[in-house]
N, CA and C atoms as a LAMMPS dump frame, in Angstrom:
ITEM: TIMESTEP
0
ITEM: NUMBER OF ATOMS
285
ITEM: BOX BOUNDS ff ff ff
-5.0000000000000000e+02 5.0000000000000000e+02
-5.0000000000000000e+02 5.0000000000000000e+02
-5.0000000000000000e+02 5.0000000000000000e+02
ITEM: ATOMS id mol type element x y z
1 1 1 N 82.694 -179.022 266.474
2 1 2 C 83.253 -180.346 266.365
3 1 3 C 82.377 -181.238 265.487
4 2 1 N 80.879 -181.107 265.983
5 2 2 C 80.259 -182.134 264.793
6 2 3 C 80.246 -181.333 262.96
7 3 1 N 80.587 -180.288 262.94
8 3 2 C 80.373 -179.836 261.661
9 3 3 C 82.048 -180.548 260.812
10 4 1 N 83.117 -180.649 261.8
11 4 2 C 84.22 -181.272 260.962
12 4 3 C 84.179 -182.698 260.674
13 5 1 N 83.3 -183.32 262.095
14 5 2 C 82.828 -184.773 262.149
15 5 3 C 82.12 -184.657 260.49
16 6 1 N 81.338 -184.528 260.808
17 6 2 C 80.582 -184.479 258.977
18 6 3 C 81.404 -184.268 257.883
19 7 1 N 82.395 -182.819 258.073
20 7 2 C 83.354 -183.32 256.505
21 7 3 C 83.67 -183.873 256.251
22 8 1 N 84.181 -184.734 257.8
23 8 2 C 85.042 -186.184 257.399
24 8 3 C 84.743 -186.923 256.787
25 9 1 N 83.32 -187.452 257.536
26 9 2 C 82.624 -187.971 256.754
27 9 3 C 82.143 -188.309 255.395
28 10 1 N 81.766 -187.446 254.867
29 10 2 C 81.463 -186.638 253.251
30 10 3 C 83.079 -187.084 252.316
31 11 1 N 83.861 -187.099 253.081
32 11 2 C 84.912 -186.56 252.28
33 11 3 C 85.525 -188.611 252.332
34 12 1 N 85.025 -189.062 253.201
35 12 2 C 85.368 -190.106 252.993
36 12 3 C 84.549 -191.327 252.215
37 13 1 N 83.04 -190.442 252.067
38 13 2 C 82.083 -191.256 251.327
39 13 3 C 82.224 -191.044 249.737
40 14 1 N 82.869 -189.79 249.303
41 14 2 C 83.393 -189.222 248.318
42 14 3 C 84.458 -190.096 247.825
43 15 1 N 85.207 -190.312 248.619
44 15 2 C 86.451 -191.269 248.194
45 15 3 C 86.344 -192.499 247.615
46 16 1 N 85.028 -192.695 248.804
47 16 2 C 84.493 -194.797 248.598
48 16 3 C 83.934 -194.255 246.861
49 17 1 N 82.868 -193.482 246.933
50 17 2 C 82.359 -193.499 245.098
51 17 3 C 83.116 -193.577 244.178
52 18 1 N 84.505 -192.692 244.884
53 18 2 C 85.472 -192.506 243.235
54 18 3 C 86.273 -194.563 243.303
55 19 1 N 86.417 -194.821 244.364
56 19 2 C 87.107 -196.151 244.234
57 19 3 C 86.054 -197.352 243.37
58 20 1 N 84.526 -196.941 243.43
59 20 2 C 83.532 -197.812 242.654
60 20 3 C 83.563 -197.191 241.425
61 21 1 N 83.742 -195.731 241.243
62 21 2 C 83.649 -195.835 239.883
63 21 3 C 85.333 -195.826 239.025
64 22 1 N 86.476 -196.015 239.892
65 22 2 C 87.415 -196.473 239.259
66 22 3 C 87.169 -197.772 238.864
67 23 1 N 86.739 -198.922 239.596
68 23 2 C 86.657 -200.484 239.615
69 23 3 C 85.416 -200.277 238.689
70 24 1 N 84.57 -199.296 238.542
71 24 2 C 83.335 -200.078 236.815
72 24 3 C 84.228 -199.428 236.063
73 25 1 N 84.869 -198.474 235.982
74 25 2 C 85.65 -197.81 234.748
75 25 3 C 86.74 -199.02 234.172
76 26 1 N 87.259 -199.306 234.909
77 26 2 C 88.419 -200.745 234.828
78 26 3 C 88.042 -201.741 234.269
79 27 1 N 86.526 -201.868 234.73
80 27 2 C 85.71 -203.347 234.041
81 27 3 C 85.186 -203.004 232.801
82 28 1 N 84.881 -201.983 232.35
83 28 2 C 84.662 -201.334 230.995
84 28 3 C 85.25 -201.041 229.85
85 29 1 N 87.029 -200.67 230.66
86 29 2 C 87.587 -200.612 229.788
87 29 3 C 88.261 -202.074 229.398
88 30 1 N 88.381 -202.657 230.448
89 30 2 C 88.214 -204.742 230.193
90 30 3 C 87.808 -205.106 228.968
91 31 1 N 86.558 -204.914 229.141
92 31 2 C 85.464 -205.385 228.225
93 31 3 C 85.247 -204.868 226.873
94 32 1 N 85.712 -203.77 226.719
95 32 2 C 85.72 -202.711 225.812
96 32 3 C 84.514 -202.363 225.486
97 33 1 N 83.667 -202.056 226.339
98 33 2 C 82.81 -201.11 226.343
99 33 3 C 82.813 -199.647 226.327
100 34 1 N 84.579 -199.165 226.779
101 34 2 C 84.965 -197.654 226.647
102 34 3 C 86.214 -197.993 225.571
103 35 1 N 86.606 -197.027 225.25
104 35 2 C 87.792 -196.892 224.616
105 35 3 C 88.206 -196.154 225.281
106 36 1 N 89.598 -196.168 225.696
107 36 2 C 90.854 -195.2 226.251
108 36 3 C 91.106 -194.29 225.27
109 37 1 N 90.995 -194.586 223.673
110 37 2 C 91.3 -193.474 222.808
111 37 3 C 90.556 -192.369 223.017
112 38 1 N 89.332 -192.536 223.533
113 38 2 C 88.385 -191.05 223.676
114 38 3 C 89.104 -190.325 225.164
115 39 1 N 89.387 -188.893 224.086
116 39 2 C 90.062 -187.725 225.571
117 39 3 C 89.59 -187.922 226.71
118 40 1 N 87.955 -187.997 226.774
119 40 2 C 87.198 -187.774 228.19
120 40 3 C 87.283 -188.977 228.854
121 41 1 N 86.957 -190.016 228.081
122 41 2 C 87.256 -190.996 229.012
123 41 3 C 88.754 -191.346 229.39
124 42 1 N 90.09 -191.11 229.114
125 42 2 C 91.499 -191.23 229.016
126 42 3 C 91.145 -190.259 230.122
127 43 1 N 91.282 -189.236 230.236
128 43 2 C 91.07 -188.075 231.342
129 43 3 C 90.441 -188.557 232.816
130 44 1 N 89.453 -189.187 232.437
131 44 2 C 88.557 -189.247 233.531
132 44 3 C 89.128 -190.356 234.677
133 45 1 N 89.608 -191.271 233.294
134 45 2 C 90.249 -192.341 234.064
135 45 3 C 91.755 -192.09 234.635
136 46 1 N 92.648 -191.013 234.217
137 46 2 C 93.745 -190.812 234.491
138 46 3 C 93.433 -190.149 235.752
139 47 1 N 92.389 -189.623 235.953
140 47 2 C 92.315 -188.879 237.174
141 47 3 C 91.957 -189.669 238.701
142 48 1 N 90.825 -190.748 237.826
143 48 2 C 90.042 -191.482 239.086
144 48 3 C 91.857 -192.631 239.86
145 49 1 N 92.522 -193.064 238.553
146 49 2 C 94.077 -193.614 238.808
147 49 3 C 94.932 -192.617 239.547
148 50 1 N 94.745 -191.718 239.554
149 50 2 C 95.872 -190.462 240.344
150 50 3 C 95.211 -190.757 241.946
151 51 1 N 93.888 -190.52 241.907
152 51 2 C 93.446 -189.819 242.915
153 51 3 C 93.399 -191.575 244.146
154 52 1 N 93.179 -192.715 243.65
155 52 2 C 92.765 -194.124 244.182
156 52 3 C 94.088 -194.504 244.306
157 53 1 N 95.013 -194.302 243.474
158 53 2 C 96.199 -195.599 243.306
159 53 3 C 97.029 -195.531 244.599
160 54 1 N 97.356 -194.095 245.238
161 54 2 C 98.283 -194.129 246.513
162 54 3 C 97.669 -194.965 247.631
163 55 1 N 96.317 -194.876 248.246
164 55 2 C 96.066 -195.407 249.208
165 55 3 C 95.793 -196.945 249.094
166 56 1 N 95.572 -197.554 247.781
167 56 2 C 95.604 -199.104 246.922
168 56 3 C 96.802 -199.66 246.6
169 57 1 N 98.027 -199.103 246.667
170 57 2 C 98.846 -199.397 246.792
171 57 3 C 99.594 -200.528 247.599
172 58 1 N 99.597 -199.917 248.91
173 58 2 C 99.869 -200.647 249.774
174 58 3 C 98.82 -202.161 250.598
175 59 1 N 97.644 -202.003 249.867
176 59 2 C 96.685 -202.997 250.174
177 59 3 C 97.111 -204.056 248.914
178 60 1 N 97.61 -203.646 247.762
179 60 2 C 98.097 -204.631 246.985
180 60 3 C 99.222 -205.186 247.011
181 61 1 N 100.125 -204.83 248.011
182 61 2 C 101.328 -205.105 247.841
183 61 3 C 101.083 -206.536 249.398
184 62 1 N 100.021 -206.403 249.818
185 62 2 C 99.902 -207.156 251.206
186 62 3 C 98.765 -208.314 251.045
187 63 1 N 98.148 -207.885 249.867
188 63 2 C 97.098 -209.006 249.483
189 63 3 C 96.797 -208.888 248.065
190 64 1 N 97.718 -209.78 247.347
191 64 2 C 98.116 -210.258 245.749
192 64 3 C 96.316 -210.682 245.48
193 65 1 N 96.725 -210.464 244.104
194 65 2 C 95.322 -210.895 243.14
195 65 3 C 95.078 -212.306 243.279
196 66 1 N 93.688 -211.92 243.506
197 66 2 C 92.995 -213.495 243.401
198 66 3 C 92.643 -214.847 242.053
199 67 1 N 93.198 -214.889 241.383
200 67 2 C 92.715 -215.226 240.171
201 67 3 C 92.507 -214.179 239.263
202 68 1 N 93.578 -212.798 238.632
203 68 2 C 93.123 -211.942 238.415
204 68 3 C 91.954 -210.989 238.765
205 69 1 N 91.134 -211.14 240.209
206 69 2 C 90.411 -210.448 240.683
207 69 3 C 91.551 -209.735 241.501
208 70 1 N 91.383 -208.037 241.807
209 70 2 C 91.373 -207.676 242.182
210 70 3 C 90.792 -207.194 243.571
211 71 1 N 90.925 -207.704 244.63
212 71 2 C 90.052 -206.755 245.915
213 71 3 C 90.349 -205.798 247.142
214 72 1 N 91.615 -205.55 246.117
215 72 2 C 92.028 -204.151 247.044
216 72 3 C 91.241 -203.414 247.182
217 73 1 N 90.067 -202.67 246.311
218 73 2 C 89.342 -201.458 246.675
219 73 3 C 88.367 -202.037 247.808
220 74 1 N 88.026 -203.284 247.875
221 74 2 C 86.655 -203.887 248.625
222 74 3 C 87.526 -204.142 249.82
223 75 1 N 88.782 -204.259 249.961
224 75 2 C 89.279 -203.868 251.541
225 75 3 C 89.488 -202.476 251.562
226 76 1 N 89.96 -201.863 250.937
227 76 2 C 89.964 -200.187 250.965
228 76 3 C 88.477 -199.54 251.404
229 77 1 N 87.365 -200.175 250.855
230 77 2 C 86.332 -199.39 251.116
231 77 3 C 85.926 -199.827 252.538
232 78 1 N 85.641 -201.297 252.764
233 78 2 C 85.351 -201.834 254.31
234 78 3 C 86.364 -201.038 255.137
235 79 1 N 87.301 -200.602 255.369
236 79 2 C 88.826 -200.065 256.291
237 79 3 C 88.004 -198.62 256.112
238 80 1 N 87.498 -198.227 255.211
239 80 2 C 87.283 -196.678 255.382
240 80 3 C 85.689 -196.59 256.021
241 81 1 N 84.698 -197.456 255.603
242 81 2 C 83.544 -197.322 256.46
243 81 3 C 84.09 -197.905 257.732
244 82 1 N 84.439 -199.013 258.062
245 82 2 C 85.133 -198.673 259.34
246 82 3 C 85.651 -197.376 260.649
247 83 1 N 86.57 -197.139 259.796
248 83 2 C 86.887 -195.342 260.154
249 83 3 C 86.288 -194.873 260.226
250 84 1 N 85.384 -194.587 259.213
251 84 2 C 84.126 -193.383 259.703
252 84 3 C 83.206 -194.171 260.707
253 85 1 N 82.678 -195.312 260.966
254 85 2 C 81.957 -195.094 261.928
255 85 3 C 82.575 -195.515 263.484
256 86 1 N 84.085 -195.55 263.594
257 86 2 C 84.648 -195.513 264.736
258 86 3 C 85.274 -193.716 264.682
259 87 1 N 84.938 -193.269 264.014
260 87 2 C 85.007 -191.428 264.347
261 87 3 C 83.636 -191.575 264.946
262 88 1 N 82.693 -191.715 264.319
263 88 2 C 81.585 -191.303 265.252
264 88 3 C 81.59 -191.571 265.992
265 89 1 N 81.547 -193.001 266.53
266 89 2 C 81.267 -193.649 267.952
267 89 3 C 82.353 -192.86 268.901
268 90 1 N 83.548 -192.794 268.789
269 90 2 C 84.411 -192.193 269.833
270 90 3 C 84.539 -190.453 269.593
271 91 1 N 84.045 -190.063 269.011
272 91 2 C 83.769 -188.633 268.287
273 91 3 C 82.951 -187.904 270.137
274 92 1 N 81.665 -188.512 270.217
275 92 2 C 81.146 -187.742 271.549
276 92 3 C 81.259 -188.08 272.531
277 93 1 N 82.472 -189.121 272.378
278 93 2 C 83.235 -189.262 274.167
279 93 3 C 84.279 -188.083 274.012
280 94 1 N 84.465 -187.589 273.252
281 94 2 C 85.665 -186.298 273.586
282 94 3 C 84.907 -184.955 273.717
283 95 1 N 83.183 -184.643 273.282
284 95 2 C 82.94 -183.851 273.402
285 95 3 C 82.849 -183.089 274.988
């Protein structure tokens, strides 16, 4: 039981990184510090957008942009450290 407790884990701290480095990728390509014309970065970013946009979705549709700020991912990420540390805490009352 604690070895799946931990994937969860992992797999949800994995998630929070890709949602920070979608939100600097976004501010980069803002700024134009990247170009979208380069494959790798078009790629990288089409992927980090595949993999973030379903669960951001519905946090945007319930809390509109602030002045063109965005803070769906910064409730997405608080809601998911959340989760993980209410798995732990109620995790070894079932053991």
């Amino acid at each position: 039981m604690t070895s799946l407790l931990y994937l969860i884990s992992t797999i949800i701290s994995i998630f929070i990184w890709l949602l920070i480095a979608n939100a600097i990728l976004s501010w980069l390509v803002a700024f134009n510090v990247v170009n979208t014309n380069n494959q790798f970065v078009s790629t990288v970013g089409n992927f980090l957008y595949r993999i973030t946009e379903p669960p951001l979705r519905p946090i945007r549709k319930i809390i509109p942009t602030m002045g063109g700020l965005d803070v769906s991912p910064v409730v997405l990420i608080l809601l998911l450290i959340f989760l993980r540390n209410l798995l732990f805490e109620y995790a070894p009352m079932m053991m």
